[in-house]
Structures are given as C-alpha cells and as structure tokens.
C-alpha positions as CSV (number, residue, x, y, z in Angstrom):
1,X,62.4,42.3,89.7
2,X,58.8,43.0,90.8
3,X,55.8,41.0,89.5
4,X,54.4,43.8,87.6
5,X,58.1,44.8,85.7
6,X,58.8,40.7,84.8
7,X,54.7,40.8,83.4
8,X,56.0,44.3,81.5
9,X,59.6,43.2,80.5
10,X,57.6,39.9,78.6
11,X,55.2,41.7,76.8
12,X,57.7,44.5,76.0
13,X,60.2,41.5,74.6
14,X,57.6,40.2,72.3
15,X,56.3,43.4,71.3
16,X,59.8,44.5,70.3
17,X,60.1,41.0,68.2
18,X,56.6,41.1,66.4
19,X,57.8,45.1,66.0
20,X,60.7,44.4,64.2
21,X,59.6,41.5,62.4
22,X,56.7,44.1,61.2
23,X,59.1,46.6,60.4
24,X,61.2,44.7,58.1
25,X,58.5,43.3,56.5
26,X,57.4,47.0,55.8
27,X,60.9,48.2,54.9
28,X,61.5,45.5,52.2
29,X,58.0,45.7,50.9
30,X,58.5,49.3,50.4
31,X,61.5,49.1,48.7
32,X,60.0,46.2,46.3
33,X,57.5,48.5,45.1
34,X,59.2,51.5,45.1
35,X,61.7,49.8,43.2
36,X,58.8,48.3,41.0
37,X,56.9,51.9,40.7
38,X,60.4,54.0,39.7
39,X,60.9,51.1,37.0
40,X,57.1,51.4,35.4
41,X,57.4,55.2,35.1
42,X,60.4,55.2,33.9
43,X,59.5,52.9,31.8
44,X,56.1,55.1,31.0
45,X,58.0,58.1,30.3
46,X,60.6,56.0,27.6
47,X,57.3,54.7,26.3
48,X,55.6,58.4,25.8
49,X,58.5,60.2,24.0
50,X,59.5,57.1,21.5
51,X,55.6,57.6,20.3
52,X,56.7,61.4,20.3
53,X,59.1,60.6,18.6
54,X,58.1,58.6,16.0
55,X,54.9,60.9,15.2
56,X,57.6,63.9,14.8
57,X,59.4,61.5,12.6
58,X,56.8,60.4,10.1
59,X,55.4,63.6,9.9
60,X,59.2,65.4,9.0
61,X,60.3,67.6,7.8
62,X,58.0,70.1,9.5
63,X,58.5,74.0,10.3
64,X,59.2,75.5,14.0
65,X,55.4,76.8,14.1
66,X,54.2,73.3,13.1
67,X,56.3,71.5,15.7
68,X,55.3,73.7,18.3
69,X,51.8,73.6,17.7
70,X,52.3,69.6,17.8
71,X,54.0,69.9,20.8
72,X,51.1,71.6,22.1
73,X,48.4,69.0,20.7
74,X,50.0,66.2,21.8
75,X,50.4,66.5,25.4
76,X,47.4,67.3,27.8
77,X,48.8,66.1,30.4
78,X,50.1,69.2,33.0
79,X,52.7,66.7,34.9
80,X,54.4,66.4,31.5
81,X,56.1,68.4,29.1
82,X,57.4,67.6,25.9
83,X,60.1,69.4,24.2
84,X,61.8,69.4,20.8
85,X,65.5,70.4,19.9
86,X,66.9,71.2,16.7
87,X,70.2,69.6,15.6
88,X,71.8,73.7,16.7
89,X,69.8,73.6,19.7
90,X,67.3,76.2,19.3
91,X,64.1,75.2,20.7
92,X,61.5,74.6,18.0
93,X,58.7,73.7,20.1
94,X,57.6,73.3,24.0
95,X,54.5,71.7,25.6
96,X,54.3,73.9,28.2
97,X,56.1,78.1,27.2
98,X,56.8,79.6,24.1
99,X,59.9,78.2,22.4
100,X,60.9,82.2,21.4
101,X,61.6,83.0,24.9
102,X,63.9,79.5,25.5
103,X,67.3,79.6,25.3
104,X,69.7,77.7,23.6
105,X,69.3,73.6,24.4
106,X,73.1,72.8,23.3
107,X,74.8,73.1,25.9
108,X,76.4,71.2,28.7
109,X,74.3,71.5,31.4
110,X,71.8,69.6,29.5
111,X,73.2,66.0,28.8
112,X,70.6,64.3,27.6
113,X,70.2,66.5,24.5
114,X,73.8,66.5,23.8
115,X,73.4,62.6,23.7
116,X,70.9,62.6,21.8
117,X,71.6,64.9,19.3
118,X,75.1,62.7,19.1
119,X,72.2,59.9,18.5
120,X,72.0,58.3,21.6
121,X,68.8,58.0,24.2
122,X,70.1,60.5,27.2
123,X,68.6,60.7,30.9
124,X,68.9,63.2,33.9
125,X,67.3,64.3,36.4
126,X,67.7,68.2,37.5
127,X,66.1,71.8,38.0
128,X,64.3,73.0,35.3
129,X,65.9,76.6,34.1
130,X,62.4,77.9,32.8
131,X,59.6,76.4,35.2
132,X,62.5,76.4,38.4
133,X,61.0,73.0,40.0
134,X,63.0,69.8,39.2
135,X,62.6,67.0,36.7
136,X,63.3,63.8,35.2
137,X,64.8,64.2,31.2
138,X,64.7,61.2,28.9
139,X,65.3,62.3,25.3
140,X,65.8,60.5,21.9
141,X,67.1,61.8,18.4
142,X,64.8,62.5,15.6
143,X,66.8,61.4,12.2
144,X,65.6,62.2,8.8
145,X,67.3,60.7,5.7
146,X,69.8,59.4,8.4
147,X,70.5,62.5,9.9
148,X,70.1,63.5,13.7
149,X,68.1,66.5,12.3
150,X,66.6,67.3,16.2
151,X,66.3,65.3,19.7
152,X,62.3,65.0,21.7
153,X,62.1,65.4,25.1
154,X,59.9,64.4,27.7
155,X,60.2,65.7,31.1
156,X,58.3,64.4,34.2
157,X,58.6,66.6,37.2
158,X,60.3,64.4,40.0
159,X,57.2,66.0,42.6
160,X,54.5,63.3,40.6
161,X,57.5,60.7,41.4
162,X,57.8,61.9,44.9
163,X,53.5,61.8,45.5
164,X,53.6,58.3,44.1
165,X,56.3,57.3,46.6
166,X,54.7,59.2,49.3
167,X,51.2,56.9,48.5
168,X,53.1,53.6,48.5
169,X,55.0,54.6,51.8
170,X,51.7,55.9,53.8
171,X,49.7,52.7,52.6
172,X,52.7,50.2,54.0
173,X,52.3,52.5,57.4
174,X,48.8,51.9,57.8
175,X,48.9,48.0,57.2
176,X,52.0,48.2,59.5
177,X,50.0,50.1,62.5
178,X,46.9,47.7,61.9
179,X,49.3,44.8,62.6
180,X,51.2,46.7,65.3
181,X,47.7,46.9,67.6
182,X,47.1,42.9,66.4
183,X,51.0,42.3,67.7
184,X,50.3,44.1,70.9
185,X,47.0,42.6,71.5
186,X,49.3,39.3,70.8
187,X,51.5,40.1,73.1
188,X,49.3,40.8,75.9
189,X,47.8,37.6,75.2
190,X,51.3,36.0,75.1
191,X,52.7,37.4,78.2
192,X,50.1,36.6,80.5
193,X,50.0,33.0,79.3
194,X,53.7,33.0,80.6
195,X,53.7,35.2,83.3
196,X,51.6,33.6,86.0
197,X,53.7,30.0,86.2
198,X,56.7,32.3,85.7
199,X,55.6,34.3,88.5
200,X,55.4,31.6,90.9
201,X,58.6,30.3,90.1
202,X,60.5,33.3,90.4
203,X,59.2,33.6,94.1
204,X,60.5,30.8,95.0
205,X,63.8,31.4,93.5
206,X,64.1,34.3,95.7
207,X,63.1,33.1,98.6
208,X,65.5,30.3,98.0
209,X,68.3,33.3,97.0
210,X,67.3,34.9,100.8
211,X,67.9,31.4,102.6
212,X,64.6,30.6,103.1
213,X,64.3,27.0,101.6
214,X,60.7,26.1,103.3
215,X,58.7,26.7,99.7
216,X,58.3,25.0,96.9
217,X,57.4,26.2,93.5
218,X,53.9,24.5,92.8
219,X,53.6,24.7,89.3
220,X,52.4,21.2,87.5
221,X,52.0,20.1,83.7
222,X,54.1,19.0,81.0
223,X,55.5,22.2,79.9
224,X,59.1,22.9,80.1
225,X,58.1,25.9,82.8
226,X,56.8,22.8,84.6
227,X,60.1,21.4,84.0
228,X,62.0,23.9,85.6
229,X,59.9,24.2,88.5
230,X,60.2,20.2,89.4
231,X,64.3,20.9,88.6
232,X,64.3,24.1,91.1
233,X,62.3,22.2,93.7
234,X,64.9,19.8,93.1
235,X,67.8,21.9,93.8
236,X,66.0,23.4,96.7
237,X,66.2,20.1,98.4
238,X,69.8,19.2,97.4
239,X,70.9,23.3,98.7
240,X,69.2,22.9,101.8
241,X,71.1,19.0,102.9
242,X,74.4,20.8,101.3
243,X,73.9,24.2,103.1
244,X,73.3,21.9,106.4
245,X,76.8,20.4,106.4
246,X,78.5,23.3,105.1
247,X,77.4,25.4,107.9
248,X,78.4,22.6,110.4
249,X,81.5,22.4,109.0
250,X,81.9,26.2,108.8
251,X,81.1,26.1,113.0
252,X,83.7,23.6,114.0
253,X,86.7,24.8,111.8
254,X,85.7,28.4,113.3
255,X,86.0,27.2,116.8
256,X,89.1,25.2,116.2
257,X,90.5,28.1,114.5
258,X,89.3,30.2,117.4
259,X,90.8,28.3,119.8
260,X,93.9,27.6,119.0
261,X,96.5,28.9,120.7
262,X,99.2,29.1,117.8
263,X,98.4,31.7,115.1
264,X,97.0,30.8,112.1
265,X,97.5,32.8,108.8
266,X,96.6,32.6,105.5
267,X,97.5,34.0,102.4
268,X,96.4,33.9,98.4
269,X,98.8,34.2,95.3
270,X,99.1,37.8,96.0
271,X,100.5,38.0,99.4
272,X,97.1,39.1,100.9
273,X,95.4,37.5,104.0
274,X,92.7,35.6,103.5
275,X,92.3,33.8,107.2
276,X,94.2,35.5,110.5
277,X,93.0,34.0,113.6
278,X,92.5,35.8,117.0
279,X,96.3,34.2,118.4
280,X,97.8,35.5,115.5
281,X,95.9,38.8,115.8
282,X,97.0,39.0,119.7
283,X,100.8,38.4,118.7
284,X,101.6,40.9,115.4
285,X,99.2,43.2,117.8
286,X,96.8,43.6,114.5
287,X,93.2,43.4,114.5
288,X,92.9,40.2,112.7
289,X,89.0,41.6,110.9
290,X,91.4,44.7,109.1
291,X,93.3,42.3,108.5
292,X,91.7,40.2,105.7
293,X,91.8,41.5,102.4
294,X,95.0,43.8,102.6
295,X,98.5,42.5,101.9
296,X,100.8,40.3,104.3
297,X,102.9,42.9,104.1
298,X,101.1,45.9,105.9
299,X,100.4,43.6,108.6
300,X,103.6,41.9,109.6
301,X,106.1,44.4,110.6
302,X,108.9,41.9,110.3
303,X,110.9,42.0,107.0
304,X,112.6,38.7,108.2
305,X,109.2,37.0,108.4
306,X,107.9,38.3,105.0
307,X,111.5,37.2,103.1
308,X,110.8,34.2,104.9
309,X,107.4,33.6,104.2
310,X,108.4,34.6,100.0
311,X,111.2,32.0,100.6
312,X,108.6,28.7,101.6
313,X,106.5,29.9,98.8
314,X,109.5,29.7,96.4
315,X,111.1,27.0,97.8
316,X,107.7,24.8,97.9
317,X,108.9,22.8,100.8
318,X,107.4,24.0,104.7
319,X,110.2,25.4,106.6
320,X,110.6,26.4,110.4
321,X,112.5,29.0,111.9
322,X,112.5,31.5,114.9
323,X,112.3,35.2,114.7
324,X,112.4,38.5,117.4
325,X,110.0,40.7,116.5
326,X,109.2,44.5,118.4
327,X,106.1,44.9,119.5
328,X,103.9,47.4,121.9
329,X,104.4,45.0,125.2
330,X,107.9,44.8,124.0
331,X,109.5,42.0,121.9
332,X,109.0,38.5,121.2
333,X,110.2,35.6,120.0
334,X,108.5,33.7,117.4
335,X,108.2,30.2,115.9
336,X,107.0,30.3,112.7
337,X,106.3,27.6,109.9
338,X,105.7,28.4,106.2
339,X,104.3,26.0,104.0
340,X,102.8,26.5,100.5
341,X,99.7,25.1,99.7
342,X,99.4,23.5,96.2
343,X,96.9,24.8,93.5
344,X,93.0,23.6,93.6
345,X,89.7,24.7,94.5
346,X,90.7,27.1,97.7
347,X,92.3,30.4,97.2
348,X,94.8,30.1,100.0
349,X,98.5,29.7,98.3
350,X,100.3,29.9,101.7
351,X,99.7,29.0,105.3
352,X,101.9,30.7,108.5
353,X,101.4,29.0,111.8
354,X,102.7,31.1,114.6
355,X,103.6,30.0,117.9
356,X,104.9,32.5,120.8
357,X,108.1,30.9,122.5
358,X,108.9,34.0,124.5
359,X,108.6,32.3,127.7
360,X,110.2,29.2,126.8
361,X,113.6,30.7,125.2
362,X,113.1,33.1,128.3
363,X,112.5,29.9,130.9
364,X,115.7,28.2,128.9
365,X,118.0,31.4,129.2
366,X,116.7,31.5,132.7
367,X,117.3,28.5,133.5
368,X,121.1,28.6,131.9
369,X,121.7,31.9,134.0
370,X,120.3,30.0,137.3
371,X,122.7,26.9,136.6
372,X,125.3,29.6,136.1
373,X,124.4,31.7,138.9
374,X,123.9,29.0,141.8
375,X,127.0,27.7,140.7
376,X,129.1,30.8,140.8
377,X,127.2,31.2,144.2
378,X,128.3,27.9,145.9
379,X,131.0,27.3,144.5
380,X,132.4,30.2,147.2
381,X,131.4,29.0,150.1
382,X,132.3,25.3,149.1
383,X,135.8,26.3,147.9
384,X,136.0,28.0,151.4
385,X,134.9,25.3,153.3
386,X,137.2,23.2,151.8
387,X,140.4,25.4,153.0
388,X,139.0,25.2,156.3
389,X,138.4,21.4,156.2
390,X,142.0,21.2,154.8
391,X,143.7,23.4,156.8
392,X,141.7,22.1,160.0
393,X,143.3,18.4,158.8
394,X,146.9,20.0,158.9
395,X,146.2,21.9,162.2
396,X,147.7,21.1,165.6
397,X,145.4,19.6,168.2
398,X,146.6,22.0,170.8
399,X,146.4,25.3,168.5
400,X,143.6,26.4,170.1
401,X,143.3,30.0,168.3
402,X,143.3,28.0,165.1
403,X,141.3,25.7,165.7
404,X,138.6,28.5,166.9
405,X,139.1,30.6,163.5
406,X,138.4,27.6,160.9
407,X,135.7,26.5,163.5
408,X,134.4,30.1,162.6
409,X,134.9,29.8,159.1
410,X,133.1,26.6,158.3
411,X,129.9,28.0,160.5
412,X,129.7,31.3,158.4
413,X,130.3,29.7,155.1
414,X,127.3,26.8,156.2
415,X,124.9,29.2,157.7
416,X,125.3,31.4,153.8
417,X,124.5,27.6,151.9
418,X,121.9,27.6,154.7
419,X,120.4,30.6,153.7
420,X,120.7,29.7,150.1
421,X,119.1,26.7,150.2
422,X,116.4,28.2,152.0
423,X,116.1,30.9,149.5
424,X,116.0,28.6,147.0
425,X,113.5,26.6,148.5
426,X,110.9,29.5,149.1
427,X,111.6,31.1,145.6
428,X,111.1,27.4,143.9
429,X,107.0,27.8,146.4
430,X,106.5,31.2,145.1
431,X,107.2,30.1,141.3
432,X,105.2,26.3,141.7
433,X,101.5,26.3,140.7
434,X,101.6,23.1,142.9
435,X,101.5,25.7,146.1
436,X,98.2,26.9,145.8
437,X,96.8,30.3,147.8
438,X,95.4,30.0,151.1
439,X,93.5,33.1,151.4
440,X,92.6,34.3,154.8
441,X,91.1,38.0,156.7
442,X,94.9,39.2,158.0
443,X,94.3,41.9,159.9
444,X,97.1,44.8,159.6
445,X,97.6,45.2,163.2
446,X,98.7,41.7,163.4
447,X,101.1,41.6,160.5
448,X,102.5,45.1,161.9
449,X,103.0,42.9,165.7
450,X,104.3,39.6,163.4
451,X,107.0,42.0,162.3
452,X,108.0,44.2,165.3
453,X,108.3,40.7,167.4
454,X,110.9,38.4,164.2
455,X,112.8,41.7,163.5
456,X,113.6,43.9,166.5
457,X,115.9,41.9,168.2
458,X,118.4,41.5,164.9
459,X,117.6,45.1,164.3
460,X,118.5,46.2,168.0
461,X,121.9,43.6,167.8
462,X,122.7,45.6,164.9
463,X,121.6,48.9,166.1
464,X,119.4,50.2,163.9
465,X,116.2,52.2,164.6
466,X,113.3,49.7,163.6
467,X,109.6,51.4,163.4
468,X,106.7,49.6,162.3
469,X,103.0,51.1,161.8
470,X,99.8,50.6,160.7
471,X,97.3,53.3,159.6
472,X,94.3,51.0,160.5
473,X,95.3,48.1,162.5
474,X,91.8,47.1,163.1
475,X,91.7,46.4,158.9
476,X,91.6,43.0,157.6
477,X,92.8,42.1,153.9
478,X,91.9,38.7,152.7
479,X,95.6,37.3,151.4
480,X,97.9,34.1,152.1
481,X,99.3,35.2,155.3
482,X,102.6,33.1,154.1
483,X,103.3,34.9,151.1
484,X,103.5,38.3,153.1
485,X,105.7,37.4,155.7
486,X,107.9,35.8,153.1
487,X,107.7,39.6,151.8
488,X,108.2,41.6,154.7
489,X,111.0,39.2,155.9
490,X,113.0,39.4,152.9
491,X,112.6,43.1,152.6
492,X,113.1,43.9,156.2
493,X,115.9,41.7,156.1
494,X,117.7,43.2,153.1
495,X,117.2,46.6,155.0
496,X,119.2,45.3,158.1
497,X,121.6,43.8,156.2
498,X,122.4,46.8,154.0
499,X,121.8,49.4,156.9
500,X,124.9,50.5,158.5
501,X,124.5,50.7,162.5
502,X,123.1,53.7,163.3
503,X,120.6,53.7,160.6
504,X,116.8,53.5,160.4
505,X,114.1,51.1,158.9
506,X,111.0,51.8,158.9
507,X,107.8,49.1,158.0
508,X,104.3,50.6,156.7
509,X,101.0,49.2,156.5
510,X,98.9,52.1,154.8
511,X,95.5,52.0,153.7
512,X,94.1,54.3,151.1
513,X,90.7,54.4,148.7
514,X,93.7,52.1,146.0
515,X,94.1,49.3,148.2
516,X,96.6,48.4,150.9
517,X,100.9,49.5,150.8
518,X,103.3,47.4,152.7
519,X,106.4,49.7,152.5
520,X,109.9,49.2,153.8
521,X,112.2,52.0,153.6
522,X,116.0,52.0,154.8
523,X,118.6,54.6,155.3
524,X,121.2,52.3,153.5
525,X,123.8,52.4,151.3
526,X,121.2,52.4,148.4
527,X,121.1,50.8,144.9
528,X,122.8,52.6,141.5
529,X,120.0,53.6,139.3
530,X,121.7,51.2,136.7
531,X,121.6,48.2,139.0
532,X,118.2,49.1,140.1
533,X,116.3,47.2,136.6
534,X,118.1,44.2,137.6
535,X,118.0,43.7,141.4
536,X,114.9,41.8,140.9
537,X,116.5,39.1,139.0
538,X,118.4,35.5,140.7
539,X,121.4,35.9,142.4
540,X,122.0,39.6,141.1
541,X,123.3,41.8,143.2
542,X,124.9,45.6,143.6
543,X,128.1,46.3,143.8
544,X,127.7,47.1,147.4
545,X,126.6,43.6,148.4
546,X,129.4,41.6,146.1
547,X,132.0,43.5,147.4
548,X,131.2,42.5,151.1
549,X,130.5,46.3,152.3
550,X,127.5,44.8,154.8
551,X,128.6,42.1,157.1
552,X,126.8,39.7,156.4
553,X,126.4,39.2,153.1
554,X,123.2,38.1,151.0
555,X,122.1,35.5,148.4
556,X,120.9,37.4,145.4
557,X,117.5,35.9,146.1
558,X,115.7,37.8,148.4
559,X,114.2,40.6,145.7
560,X,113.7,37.3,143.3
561,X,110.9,35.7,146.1
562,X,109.6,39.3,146.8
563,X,109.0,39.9,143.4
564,X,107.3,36.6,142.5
565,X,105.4,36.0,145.8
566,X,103.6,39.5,144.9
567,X,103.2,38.2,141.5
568,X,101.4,34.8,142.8
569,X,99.3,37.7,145.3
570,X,98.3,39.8,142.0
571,X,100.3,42.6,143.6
572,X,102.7,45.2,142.3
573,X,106.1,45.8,143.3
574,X,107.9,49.6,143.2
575,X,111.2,50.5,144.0
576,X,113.2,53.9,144.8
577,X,116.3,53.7,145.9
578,X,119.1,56.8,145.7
579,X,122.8,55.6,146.5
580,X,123.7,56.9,149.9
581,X,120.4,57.8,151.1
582,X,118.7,54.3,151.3
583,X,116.0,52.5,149.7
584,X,112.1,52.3,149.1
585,X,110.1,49.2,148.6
586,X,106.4,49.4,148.4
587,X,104.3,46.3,147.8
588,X,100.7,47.4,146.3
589,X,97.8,45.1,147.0
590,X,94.5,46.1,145.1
C-alpha cells in the first residue's frame, strides 16, 4: 500500500466509526422522540374530544342544528375536525361540512364509531370519505340517562403528524452533519497523529519483505508503535543471522544433490515430486524442472517402479530392488531404494534413490559369457593336444609318418592358444584405462607402407590380390600409432583368413572434409545379416568360421579389439558385409 492510501485508509477507518457511532446515536434519538411526540398527540387528541365530550354531555339533550352549530364553535382549529354521531348514525353535526350532505356513520368501515356507539373509546387511522386526505379517528360515546344516545369524534389529519415527524427528523440531521464535519476534522487530526511513525515502520517492513535487511525502523518513545518498531528491528536482526544459515545450507545440499551420481527423488503424500535431481532426470530421460509439482506417476514410465514405490510407502520399511526400464538410448537396469519418510515439519512422504547398474549387470553377464566363451574356446585345442600327447606316448619310435602328423597337430593346436592368448592380451590393452594414448602426427603414406610391407607376403602365400592406397599420403593424423595397426592387422587379417585364394583385399586410407576412413574390404565368403549385430562381440563367430570353411581358423577376438581400440581412438566403426560377395569395414576418425 502507498503512503498516501495507508494515510487515507486511517482516516477513512475512523471516519466510518465516529459515522456510525453518530448515526446510531441519531437513529435512536429519533425514534425516542418520535416515539415521545406520537404518544403526546395522541395523547392531545384523547384529551380534546373527552372535553368535547363532556361539554356535549352536560349540555344534552340538544337538537341536530344546536349540535352542529356547537360543533362549529368549538373548534377553530383547521387541522382538526370534530364530528358527532347519533346512536342510528346519522350525522348531527360536523366541524368542518354540513352534516345534510354526510352519509350514514354506522357502518363498518368506520370502527371507531361502531365501538363507541357499543360504549367503548374506538381509534383508526384511514382516508377520510368527505375531505379524501387521511386521518387519525379517536371517538367516545355520549350517554344520557345511561344511554349511548350518540359517539364525538375528533379527527387529526395524519399530514400535521407527518410535518411534526418531518421537524424532529430534519433537526436530528442537522446536529448529525454539524458532528459529522467535527468527526472528520477529528479524524484528520487522528490519522496524521498515526500515520507518520506508521509510515516509517511500514517501510521498513517492506524493505525487510524484499530481502533488504540494511534498515532499521527509527521510531523512539514509549508508545506501543514505538513498541513495535524496537520488536520489528528485532526480528530484522534475528531474519537476517537465520536467512544467513538457511541460505548456506540451501547451497551445499544443492550441490550435493547436484552432484550425486545416483538419482534422488522425492515425493509428498500425494504421489507428486517435490525434489528430482539432474541423475535422476538424465536416467527416466525427464526434465527434472517439469518435473516438480506433477505426479510420480506421469514421470516414471515404469509400472513396476510406481507399485513398488506404493508398496515401501505401505509397507513403512525401505526396500531395494532392481528393475529394466525402456528408454530413448535403449534400456536400462536400475537399482532402486524406497523408503518412506515419517511425518514432521517437511512435506516429503517418500524418498527414491536411483542408481544406474546397466554396466555392471552388463560387465557381470559379460564377464559370465567370457568365462564361458574362453572356455568353450580352449577347451578344443587342449582336448586336442591331449590326443596328440596321448597318442604320441603310444606311438612307435620308428613310425615316422606318425610321428610327423601329431608333431603337426600339436603345432597347429599351440600356434591357435598362441593367437588366443595374444588376442586376449591386446583386447584386455584396448579395454585397460591403465594403457594410456600416445598420440603422435602418423602420416597416411606410412601406415599405407606399414601395411603393404606385414601383409603382402601372407596375402601372396595365400594368393590373394592385396591393394593398399592412400588418397593423401603426404597427410598426417595425430593418433596412437599402436591402436591402428592393432586395427588394420586384425581386419586385414580376418580378410585373408576368410578370402578364398583367388580373391581380393583391398586397404583404404581416404581423406574427406569428415575426417579420415581406414577401410578394408574383401571378396570373402561374407557375414549373414543376422550374424552381422553380433560379430563384434568375444569369441562370436559366423557360421562360416565355426565350421572350419577358411583354413585357418580364427579366435572370435579379432572384431572385439577392432571395435574397442576405435572406441579408446573416439572413432566409429561400420560394417557391410553381403554373404558371398565379401565384406566392408570402415573405421571413421573425426
């Protein structure tokens, strides 16, 4: 509220008070003496027609001329008119018309001559058939030799009432607007006595409500504004130490919260969220600032989680379990714990804490698979080996041939663990962080010589066609030169090994405006399009290599390193492969 409106609201609040005290005071003075005032004339008019009445009396028994002329002598007065009614109700004499021309008085419509002609005083207050304006009737019977022998009238027109009334009311209106312009002189008076200290404290109050606790409300005395002002200044001091803390509170839980890695989620009575952190955001894939406010329900997809998270709150004991949820990057596997909070000063009724275990269950399960895997691959070889070492024990020292085919055996079967170990070996460097990057200018020229120079001679044994180019052998990328011969020789090797003689591989370095392209392309035996999604895994393999169809046959590993070596480069694997025609792998470094 502005100065001005707090300086008009006070002197409009005792206005109104002083007003209404005013007014009442008017209203019940105004019905005391209009009550007072209809009682004396009343009391006038009962007065006025018993002296009537008594005159008529003593002077009775008198003829209809004689009464009216009475009628006519008595009353002066032109507010007044007096009346008299024989016992038959003819008119015998009238103050104000000619009783001749009157009709008859006994009838209904005039009560108080029928009660008092019956001998009793009658009242009522009507329209006057003759003169047409209304009056007040008060009649009384006139006896003679105790006989009702005719009733007086007197009849006060209710207008003289009315004028009285209307003097009595106008003179309570004046005294009442003469103390209206005291009260709002008073008022004025009043409200600026109060307004100036009120006005300074209501400054400060706002500048306290708008954070800005540097003023104090200077008001002194012994008043109880005064008071207030030592009690705000006061609470001014107390808010500011309080705010302080609260906001330094506030900071650090928002940057824990912030922080953590697990989701965070927080709910009232109601199932809505009151808290959702940015982890929890990043895993339900929800904004966590649309979040607050709605229900936990339109923002976890999961029906498991929500019956899950109803259960903890029903149960009132925190409970763990794991779900698989879909999202847009896929799906993932949760850990989630539920634990209802118990009833006090904060709104939160449940808290969820979220923890993404997609890579560990996927690291176990790998990990299971790889046991699985290495030992289905060894156990081969070792079983063979075995055979040969058996069979060598039982053979005769001059069997020459035999001795020269288990010979054979136990080298092919030692050079495969060979390769496998060496497999595993560079795929367990590609995965460690403990192998860090040495990055180095390569130029492409070189890698395309490094290649020609390890890989044509096993190409040419084989007979194969083996090309290898480079679009700008004079351009250097800055890469670990390790990594991408661990590429090409795994790729190029897989391309040998699955290239029957007679066959083609070709090596690419390209350079375009996206970056470099190592490709290696084969005219092969190629890869189904159903085994294609999984070639990249450890130890798979098409059907092609696990049924022996190449000579030599491979590990399982060699599109496992590829894949992760590229990874640890920040590069992208693609491969096209159609059965029969051969097989496309292009390594893209940005």
């Amino acid at each position: 509220m502005r100065p001005s409106g707090t300086f008009l609201k006070l002197f409009l609040d005792n206005l109104l008070v002083v007003f209404v005290i005013i007014a009442l005071a008017g209203a019940f003075t105004y019905q005391q003496l209009d009550a007072n005032y209809q009682r004396e004339t009343l009391q006038n008019q009962n007065r006025l027609v018993s002296v009537a009445m008594e005159h008529f009396q003593a002077l009775w028994p008198l003829d209809q001329p004689s009464v009216d002329r009475i009628c006519k002598d008595l009353l002066h007065d032109p507010t007044m008119r007096l009346t008299v009614v024989a016992a038959d109700g003819a008119v015998l004499g009238d103050s104000e018309t000619d009783p001749a021309r009157m009709s008859n008085h006994r009838t209904s419509d005039r009560p108080e001559v029928l009660a008092a002609l019956s001998g009793q005083r009658g009242e009522d207050a009507r329209h006057s058939g003759t003169l047409g304006i209304p009056f007040r009737y008060v009649a009384l019977p006139l006896t003679h030799n105790g006989q009702v022998v005719a009733a007086v009238r007197l009849a006060v027109p209710v207008k003289a009432i009315v004028e009285g009334e209307r003097f009595i009311r106008n003179t309570i209106l004046v005294a009442a607007a003469m103390g209206a312009v005291g009260a709002v002189l008073l008022s004025l008076l009043s409200s600026w006595m109060w307004y100036a200290p009120l006005r300074r404290i209501t400054r400060t109050a706002k500048q306290m409500a708008s954070g800005d606790l540097s003023s104090k409300a200077d008001l002194t005395g012994r008043s109880r504004l005064a008071e207030l002002a030592v009690a705000l200044n006061e609470t001014r001091d107390n808010l500011g130490k309080y705010l302080g803390q609260i906001a330094s509170q506030h900071q650090d839980f928002s940057t824990v919260l912030a922080t953590l890695q697990e989701g965070v989620i927080a709910t009232d009575v109601e199932g809505r969220v009151i808290l959702m952190n940015r982890a929890a955001g990043d895993l339900l894939s929800v904004p966590p600032k649309t979040a607050v406010g709605r229900f936990l329900a339109s923002v976890v997809r999961s029906l498991e989680i929500l019956e899950f998270q109803e259960h903890a709150m029903a149960d009132g004991t925190p409970l763990r379990k794991q779900f698989e949820i879909d999202v847009p990057e896929g799906r993932r596997i949760l850990d989630v714990h539920a634990t209802k909070v118990a009833p006090g000063p904060s709104s939160i009724s449940c808290l969820l804490v979220i923890r993404d275990v997609t890579e560990l269950a996927m690291a176990g399960a790998m990990k299971a698979q790889f046991v699985a895997n290495a030992s289905h691959e060894l156990r081969t070889p070792l079983a063979t080996i075995r055979a040969a070492v058996d069979s060598l024990a039982s053979a005769q020292p001059g069997d020459k041939d035999e001795l020269t085919k288990l010979t054979g055996v136990l080298d092919r079967h030692v050079t495969r663990l060979e390769e496998m170990t060496k497999d595993l070996l560079d795929l367990h460097m590609v995965e460690s962080a403990k192998f860090p990057l040495r990055l180095e200018d390569i130029a492409l020229g070189d890698l395309a010589d490094w290649t020609r120079a390890q890989f044509a001679a096993q190409a040419q044994e084989k007979g194969l066609a083996l090309s290898v180019a480079a679009s700008l052998p004079e351009h250097h990328i800055r890469s670990d030169r390790k990594l991408l011969e661990l590429i090409l020789r795994n790729l190029i090797d897989n391309a040998i090994k699955f290239t029957a003689p007679g066959g083609r591989v070709d090596c690419g370095f390209d350079m375009t405006d996206k970056g470099v392209f190592l490709r290696v392309s084969d005219t092969g035996c190629g890869i189904k399009p159903e085994d294609q999604p999984r070639v990249f895994e450890r130890f798979y393999q098409s059907d092609a290599a696990r049924s022996g169809a190449s000579k030599t046959r491979g590990t399982g590993l060699g599109l496992a390193i590829v894949k992760h070596a590229a990874e640890r480069l920040g590069a992208k694997v693609d491969l096209r492969s159609e059965p029969g025609q051969g097989t496309t792998v292009i390594v893209s470094i940005r």
